[in-house]
Every structure is written in structure tokens, then in C-alpha cells.
C-alpha positions in Angstrom: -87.2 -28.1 114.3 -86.2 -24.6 112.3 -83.0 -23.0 112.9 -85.2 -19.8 114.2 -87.3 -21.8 116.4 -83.6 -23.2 117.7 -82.7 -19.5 118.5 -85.7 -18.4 119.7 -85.9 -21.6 122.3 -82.1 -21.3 123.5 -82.7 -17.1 124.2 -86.1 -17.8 126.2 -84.0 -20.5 128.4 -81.0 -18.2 128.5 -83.5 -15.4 129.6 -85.2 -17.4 132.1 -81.6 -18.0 133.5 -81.0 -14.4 134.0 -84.0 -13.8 135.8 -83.5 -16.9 138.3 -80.3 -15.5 138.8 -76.8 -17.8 139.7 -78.4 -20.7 141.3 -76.9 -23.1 138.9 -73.5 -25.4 139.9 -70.6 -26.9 137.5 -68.2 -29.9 139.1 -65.8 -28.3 141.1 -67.9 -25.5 142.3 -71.1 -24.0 143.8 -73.6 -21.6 142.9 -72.8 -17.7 142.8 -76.8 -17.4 145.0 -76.5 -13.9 143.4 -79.8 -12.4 142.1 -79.6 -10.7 138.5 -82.2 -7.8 137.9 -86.2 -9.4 138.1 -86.8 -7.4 134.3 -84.5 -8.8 132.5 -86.0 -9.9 129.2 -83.5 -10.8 127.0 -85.5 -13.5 124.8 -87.5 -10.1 123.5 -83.8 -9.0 121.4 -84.5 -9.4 117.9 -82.0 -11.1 116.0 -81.2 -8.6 114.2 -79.3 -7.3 117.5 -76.9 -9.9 117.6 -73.8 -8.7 116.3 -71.7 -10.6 114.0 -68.2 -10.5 115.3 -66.9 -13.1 112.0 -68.6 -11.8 108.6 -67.8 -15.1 107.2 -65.3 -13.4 104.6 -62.6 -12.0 106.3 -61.3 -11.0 109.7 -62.2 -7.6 109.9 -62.0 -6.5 113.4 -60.3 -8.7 114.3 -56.2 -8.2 116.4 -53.7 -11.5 115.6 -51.3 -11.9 118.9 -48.9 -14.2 119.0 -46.4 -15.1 121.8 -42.9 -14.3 120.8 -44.2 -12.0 118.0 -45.5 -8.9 117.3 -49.1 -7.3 117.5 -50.5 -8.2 114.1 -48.1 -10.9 112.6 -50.8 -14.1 111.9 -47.6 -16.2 112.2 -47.6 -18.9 109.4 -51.4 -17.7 108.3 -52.6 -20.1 111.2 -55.9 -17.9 111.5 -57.6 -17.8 108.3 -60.7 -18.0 106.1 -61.6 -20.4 104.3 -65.1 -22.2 103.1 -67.2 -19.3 105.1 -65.2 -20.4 108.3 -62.9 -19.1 110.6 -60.1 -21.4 110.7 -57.4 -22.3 112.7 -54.7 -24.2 110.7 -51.0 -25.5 111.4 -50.3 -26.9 108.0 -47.4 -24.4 107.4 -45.7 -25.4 110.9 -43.2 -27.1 111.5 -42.6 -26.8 114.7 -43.4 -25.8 118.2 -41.3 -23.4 120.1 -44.6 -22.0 123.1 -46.4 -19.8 120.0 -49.8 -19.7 121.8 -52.4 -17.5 119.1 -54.9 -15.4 120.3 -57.1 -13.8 118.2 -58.9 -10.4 119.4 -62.0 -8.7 118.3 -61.2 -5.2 118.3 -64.3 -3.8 120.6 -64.1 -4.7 124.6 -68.0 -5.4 126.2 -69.3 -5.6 130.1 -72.4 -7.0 129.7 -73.2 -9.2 126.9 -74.1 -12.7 125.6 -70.8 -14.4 124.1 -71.3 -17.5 121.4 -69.3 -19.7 119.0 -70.2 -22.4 117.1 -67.3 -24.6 116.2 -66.1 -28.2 115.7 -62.7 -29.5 115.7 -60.7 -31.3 113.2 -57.4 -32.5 112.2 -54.7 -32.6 115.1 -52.0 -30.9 116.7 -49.3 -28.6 115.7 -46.2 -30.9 114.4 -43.4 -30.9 117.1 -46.4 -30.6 120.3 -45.4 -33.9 121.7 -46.3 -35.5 125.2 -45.7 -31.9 126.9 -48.5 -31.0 125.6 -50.7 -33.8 125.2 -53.7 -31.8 127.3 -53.9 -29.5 124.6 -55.2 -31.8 122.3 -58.4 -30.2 120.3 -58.4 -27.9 123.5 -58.8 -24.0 122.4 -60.7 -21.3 124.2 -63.5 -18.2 123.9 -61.4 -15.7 126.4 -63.6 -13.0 128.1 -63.5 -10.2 130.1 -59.9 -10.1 129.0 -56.9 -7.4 128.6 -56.2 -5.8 125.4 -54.3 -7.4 122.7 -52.1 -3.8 122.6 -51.6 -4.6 126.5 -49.8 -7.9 125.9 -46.2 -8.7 126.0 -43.7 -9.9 123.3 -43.5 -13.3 124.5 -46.8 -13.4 127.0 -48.5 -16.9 126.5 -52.1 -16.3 127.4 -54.3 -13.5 127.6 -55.4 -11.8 131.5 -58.8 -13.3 130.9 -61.6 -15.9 132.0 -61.1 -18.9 129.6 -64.5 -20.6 128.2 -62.4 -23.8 127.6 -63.1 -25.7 124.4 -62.4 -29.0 124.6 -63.4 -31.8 122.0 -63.8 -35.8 123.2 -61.2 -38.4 122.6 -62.9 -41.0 121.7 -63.0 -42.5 125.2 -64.1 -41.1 128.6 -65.4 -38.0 129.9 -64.2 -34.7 128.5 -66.7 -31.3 129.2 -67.0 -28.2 127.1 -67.6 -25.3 128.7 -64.9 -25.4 131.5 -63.2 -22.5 133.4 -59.7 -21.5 133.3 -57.9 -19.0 134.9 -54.9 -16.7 133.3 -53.9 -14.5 135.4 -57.5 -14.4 137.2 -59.3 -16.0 140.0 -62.7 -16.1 140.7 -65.4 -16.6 143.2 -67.8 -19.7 143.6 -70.2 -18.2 146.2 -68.2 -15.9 148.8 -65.2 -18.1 147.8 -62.3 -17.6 146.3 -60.7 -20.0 143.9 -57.4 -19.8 142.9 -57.0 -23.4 140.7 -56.6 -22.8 137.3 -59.4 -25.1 136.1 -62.5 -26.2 136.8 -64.5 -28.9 135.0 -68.2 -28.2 133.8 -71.3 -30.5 133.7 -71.6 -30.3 130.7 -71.7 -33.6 127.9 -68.9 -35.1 125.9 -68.8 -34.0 122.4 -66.6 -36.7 120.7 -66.0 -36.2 116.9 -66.0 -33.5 114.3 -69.4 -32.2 115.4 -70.9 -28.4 115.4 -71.4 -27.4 119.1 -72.3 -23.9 120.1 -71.2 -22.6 123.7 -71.7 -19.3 125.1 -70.8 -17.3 127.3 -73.5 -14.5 129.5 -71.0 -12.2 131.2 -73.5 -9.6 133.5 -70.4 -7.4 134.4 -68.3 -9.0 137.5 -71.8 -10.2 139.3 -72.5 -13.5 137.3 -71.1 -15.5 134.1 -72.5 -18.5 133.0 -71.2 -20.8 130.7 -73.7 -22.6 128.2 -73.3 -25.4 125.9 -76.2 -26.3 123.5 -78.7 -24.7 125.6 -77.6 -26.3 129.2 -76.3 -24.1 131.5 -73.0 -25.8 133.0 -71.2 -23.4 135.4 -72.0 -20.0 137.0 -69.8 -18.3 138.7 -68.7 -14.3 139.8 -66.6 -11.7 140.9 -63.5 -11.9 138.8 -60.4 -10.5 139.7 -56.8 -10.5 138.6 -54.4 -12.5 140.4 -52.8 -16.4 140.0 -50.6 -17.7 137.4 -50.5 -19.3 133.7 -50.7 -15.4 131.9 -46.9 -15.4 131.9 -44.4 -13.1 130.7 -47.0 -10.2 131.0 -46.0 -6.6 130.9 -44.8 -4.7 134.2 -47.8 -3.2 136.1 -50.5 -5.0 133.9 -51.4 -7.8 135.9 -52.3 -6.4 139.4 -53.4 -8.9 141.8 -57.0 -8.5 143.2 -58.4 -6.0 140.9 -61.5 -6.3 140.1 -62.4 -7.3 137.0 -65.8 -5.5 135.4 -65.1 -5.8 131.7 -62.7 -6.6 128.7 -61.5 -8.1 125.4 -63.1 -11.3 124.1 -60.9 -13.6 121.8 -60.4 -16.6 120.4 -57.4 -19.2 121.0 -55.3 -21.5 118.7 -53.5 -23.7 121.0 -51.9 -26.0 119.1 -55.4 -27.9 117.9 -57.0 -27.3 114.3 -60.7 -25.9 114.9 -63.1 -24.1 113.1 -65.8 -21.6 113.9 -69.0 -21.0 111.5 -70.4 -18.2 113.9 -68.8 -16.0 116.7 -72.0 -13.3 117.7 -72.6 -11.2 120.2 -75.7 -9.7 121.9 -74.5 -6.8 123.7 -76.5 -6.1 127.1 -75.8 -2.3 128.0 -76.8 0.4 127.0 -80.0 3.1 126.5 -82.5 2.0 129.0 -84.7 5.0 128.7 -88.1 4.1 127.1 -88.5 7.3 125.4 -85.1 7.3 123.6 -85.3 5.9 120.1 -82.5 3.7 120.5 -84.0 1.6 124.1 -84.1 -1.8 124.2 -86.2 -3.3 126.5 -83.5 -6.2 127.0 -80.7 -4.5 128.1 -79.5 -5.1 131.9 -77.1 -2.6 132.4 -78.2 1.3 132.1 -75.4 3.4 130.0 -77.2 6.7 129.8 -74.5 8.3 127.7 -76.0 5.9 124.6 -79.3 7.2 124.6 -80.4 9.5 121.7 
């Protein structure tokens, strides 16, 4: 089957997802029941559309943040480019003193379709140890997040939603696609959960293999997680609250604020990844049919675009 016919299969499914609204469920949770708008068409956005965050060059719009470091300082060149790919690399480490990486693209979205493809290789960062055994070829896609300007000097992780990223063993279950929760919680339904993790359905994906997971964020009224084409958790109304964002600036975090938008980056977490594509299909904007710049795909109306 052709790459384009891959792309043009995956948006139609994604599309008809939209339109059926959160009925979907991931381990751990239920189903938001919310109903997303009946004209959503997003399998009609050209590909052209998709905006690619990585150029495959250099990282050009892209913030580095580091805990214990300054905005800007890619501490020991652990993001880099290499071979077309966005790398994360701790060859130059030597050890591990809590220096979780977050890398930000510089342009914050509400309502868009999220993806990366990427596979994991090597290890761990030298000096990890047992502590931090769950990390293992664990990273992260963080949405709807704070700024990286917003962070503090020695703040771990992001206020965000986490698309957790996690690569098989060898042995057992491990899902892709998982939730977790930095200084959020969110709501299954009309509840509210406040754990920090919750599994997907999605498959294993043992080895070095590609695997492309995305994220459809529709403001704070639905966000799916997909991996390979399978939706594997829905859930909605995101708000600021819990734990594991620590050391965050005073007055940043406020607990139960609504969460309707944000930055979207990337995380090293002590595992050695890399990412061939990170695009985005942005969902708001002109939705009048007579302006030259309307799409008929876009789900949120942002009158001020149209020209």
C-alpha cells in the first residue's frame, strides 16, 4: 500500500472519529459521550496543510528547557540532528542529577491534529539506575501545555497532558499512547481523575520499530490519543491541578483552571529516541466560505483569520 494511500486512510478514520464524537474507551477509563460538531470533515485537508513542525535539518522553532538550566541551554547537545532525524542522545552524559529535557515548538494551538513518528534505540542515560527503571525508552508528546518561558529553573515537567511514549521490553504488555498527568487532571465522562497515569489499549511495540501516534486535541471538549490508526483513549476537560510538574513558578500552576490550549513539546527522559516526523494539522481558523483563506476542515471558527 503507498505512503499517500497510508495518509489518506488514517485522516478518513481520524475524520470519522471526530464526527462520531468521544464514544471510544482506553483501560483505566470511560468514554467522554461528548458529541464533536456533525461537519467536521477533516479527511478533505490537503496535505499540503499539515505543518511541518521538524524540517528534517535543524531545529528551527524549536525552545530547549532543561530542569536546573536555563531557557535555551541544549545541555550536553542531547537534542540534535542527525541523519534527517530529530534525535535525542545521552552519549556526552555522564551522569544523572533529575535533568528532565523538554523540547518546545515555539507556536501554542487549541485545536489541532498532533503526530510523531519515532522509534527508540540505545538505552538510558549513564547514572539512571533502579530509581528510574520506569523510564526506560519512556518519553512523551506534551500538549496543551505551559510555555517553555513560563517554566522554572529547576521544574521537572512541563503543566501539560502527556501522550506517553513508551517502547516494549521484550516481554509483557507495555501500551503507547498512554495519559499522564503534570500538574493536570482530567475528566473520563463527568469524572474527575486525579491519578497520574492511565494505560491505553493500544498494542505493544517491542523493538527499534517506526510507530506514529497522534494526538486530536478539539480544545478542552475531547482528545484522543491514536497510535497507528487505532484510537486508544478519549478523554476531556483538562484542568490544572495534581502533582509530578514540580518546582513550578509561584502563581503558574492554579488548581482547577481550565485548560483550553497550549504548548506542544517533546521529552528526553532519560531514553535515546528518534523522531523522523513531528506535523501538525491545525483545526481553527477562517470558517467563512467566501474568504479566500476557508477551509472546509476546520472545527473551530477564528473570525479574526479570515481575509
Amino acid at each position: 500500500m503507498s505512503a499517500l494511500l497510508n495518509v489518506r486512510i488514517r485522516v478518513a478514520a481520524v475524520a470519522t472519529l471526530v464526527i462520531a464524537g468521544a464514544c471510544a474507551s482506553g483501560t483505566g477509563g470511560a468514554g467522554t459521550n461528548q458529541p464533536a460538531p456533525a461537519s467536521v470533515s477533516v479527511s478533505n485537508a490537503p496535505r499540503a496543510d499539515w505543518v511541518q513542525m521538524f524540517n528534517g535539518r535543524d531545529l528551527s522553532n524549536w525552545d530547549i528547557k532543561f530542569a536546573k538550566h536555563e531557557l535555551g541551554d541544549n545541555f550536553n547537545n542531547t537534542f540534535r540532528v542527525e541523519d534527517g532525524l530529530m534525535k535525542v542522545r545521552y552519549d556526552k552524559w555522564t551522569a544523572w542529577n533529575g535533568e528532565f529535557g523538554h523540547i518546545f515548538y515555539k507556536q501554542p494551538y487549541s485545536y489541532y491534529l498532533v503526530a510523531a513518528e519515532y522509534r527508540f534505540v540505545g538505552g538510558q542515560v549513564p547514572g539512571a539506575g533502579a530509581p528510574l527503571s520506569w523510564a526506560i525508552r519512556n518519553n512523551g508528546i506534551m500538549v496543551m501545555g505551559q510555555s517553555a518561558e513560563s517554566m522554572g529553573l529547576n521544574q521537572d515537567f512541563p503543566i501539560s497532558l502527556e501522550v506517553q511514549l513508551l517502547g516494549g521490553l521484550g516481554k509483557g504488555a507495555r501500551s503507547t499512547g498512554n495519559l499522564c498527568t503534570p500538574g493536570t487532571n482530567v475528566h473520563f465522562g463527568d469524572s474527575l481523575i486525579t491519578r497520574h497515569c492511565t494505560n491505553s489499549r493500544s498494542k505493544t511495540y517491542d523493538g527499534d520499530q517506526w510507530v506514529r501516534v497522534e494526538a486530536l486535541v478539539l480544545g478542552d471538549s475531547i482528545i484522543k490519543h491514536i497510535a497507528n490508526g487505532d484510537t486508544v483513549l478519549v478523554y476531556r476537560k483538562p484542568e490544572m491541578g495534581g502533582g509530578s510538574a514540580n518546582n513550578t513558578k509561584p502563581g503558574v500552576l492554579v488548581n482547577g483552571k481550565p485548560i483550553t490550549e497550549g504548548s506542544i513539546s517533546l521529552q528526553a527522559e532519560t531514553a535515546e529516541i528518534d523522531f523522523r516526523k513531528v506535523e501538525i494539522l491545525n483545526l481553527k481558523g477562517c470558517m467563512d466560505p467566501k474568504a479566500s483563506n476557508y477551509k472546509p476542515y476546520y472545527i473551530k471558527s477564528d473570525p479574526s483569520a479570515c481575509r
